[in-house]
Phi, psi and omega in degrees: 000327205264302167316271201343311237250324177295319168296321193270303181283025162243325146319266168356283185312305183294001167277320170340298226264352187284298187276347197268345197264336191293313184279343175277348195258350180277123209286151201256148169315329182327298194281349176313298151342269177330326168274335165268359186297111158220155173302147161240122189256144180247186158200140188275151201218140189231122172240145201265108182246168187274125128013117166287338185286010213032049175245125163310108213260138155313075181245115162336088148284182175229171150231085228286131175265161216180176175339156154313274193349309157309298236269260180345299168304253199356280183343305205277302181314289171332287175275014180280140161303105163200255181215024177293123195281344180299302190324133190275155196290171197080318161256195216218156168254143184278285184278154201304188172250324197309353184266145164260115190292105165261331186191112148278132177219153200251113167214110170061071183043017178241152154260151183210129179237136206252120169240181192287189188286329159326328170299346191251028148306313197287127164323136199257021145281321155271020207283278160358269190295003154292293170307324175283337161320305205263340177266356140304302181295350181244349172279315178353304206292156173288182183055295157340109155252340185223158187223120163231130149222156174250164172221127215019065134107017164216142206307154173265024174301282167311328154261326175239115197296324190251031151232138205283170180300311206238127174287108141251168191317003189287325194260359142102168163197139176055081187233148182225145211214109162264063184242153192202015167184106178290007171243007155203112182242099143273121162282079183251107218264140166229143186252154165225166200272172200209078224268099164237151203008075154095350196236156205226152199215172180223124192245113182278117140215150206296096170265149157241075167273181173254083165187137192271357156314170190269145199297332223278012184281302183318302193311288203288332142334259184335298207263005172262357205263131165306317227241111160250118161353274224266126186306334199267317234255156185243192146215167175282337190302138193260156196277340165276352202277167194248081278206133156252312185188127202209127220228162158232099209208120201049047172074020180269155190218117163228146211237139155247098193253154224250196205268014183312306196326334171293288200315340171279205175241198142296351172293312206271356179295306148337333193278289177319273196324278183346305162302325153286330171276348153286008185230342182236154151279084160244157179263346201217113202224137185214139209246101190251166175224071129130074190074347177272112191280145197255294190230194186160126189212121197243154162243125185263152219243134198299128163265000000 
């Protein structure tokens, strides 16, 4: 009996000991985790999508970051039509989805992006805003001063009278024309703000007025004004405030405003920056209240 019972508890154990090497020996979900885990650095990129009001609107990505080259592809991914859930509702993607990005190339501040042939689909009534999409979303980026796009390998220039060879902030985006003298024409992009559901955006648009001022007079005028065009869009700028004095100095634009600029937020000091880098060539913009510097915004340059 003692034997039998001595036999049986030896069984037992090798088996215990049979299921514990078995299970130690299987990789545990940890490490599984642990081994497909990687960090991803990203960057933010701001691409101009439609509206419910149809105006090309500033909307704020993250992006995995990466070459000019990546970026640009993401950017391009971004305004492609497709079921990308970061977009936000309501609003809309520009190129088709059947079009295809063949080939980016970087040369000397210009971009030139070659698509397939499927690009002379869009409807030629939308092509203009189409064009302003992606040479908006892509001048944004440092380095960048110009967009040439082709279609198998020739420029649409040529196909579209009223788009230039190589596109800069020069060809205007969501542009609207206050002109009442045709022997005095300024062209001045201003952004205001844009409220959909509960989240605020910044909407550039392009005037063409009759007035000979220096923009950035033009610019604070506009956006300190009770009276805007457009119904959706606001601005933060107190109706008081004041352009004291405003310099270019080492490709820096420093604007002074008297002390209404504390009423506002960093939205509306955005509204003011954003608007500068569209009208001047600068690397910098510094927002002072009566000599006191306040913000201050550089655009960093891409490697």
């Amino acid at each position: 009996m003692l034997k039998k019972k001595a036999l049986r508890k030896i069984v037992i154990t090798t088996f215990v000991l049979f299921i514990v090497l078995t299970i130690c020996m299987i990789p545990s979900n940890k490490d599984e985790i642990k081994k497909e885990y990687r960090y991803i650095d990203t960057k933010d990129v701001s691409v101009y999508l439609l509206n419910p009001n149809d105006q090309l609107t500033k909307v704020d990505f993250k992006v995995e970051d990466g070459s000019i080259k990546d970026i640009v592809k993401e950017i391009i991914n971004k305004l492609t039509i497709s079921n990308d859930a970061s977009i936000p509702d309501k609003f809309k993607q520009l190129i088709p989805k059947n079009i295809k990005l063949i080939d980016i190339v970087l040369d000397e501040g210009i971009l030139c992006l070659d698509f397939a042939k499927d690009f002379y689909n869009i409807k030629k009534e939308d092509i203009e805003k189409v064009v302003e999409a992606i040479s908006y979303s892509l001048l944004d980026l440092p380095n960048i001063n110009g967009i040439s796009i082709y279609v198998d390998k020739e420029n649409i220039s040529s196909y579209y009278s009223n788009i230039p060879e190589v596109i800069t902030k020069e060809f205007g985006i969501n542009k609207r024309f206050y002109i009442n003298d045709l022997s005095l024409v300024s062209k001045v992009v201003v952004y205001y703000l844009d409220n959909e559901d509960d989240n605020y955006f910044y909407v550039p648009i392009t005037k063409y007025v009759s007035d000979d001022r220096d923009k950035i007079k033009i610019i604070i005028d506009e956006l300190s004004s009770n009276y805007i065009y457009e119904s959706n869009l606001i601005s933060l700028l107190d109706k008081n405030i004041k352009l004291l004095n405003y310099e270019i100095v080492n490709d820096t634009m420093i604007i002074d405003f008297n002390n209404c600029i504390y009423l506002g937020d960093d939205r509306m000091l955005e509204e003011v920056i954003y608007s500068v880098f569209a009208n001047y060539e600068v690397n910098g913009v510094i927002i002072q209240s009566n000599g006191e510097e306040i913000a201050k915004k550089t655009i960093k340059v891409i490697e």
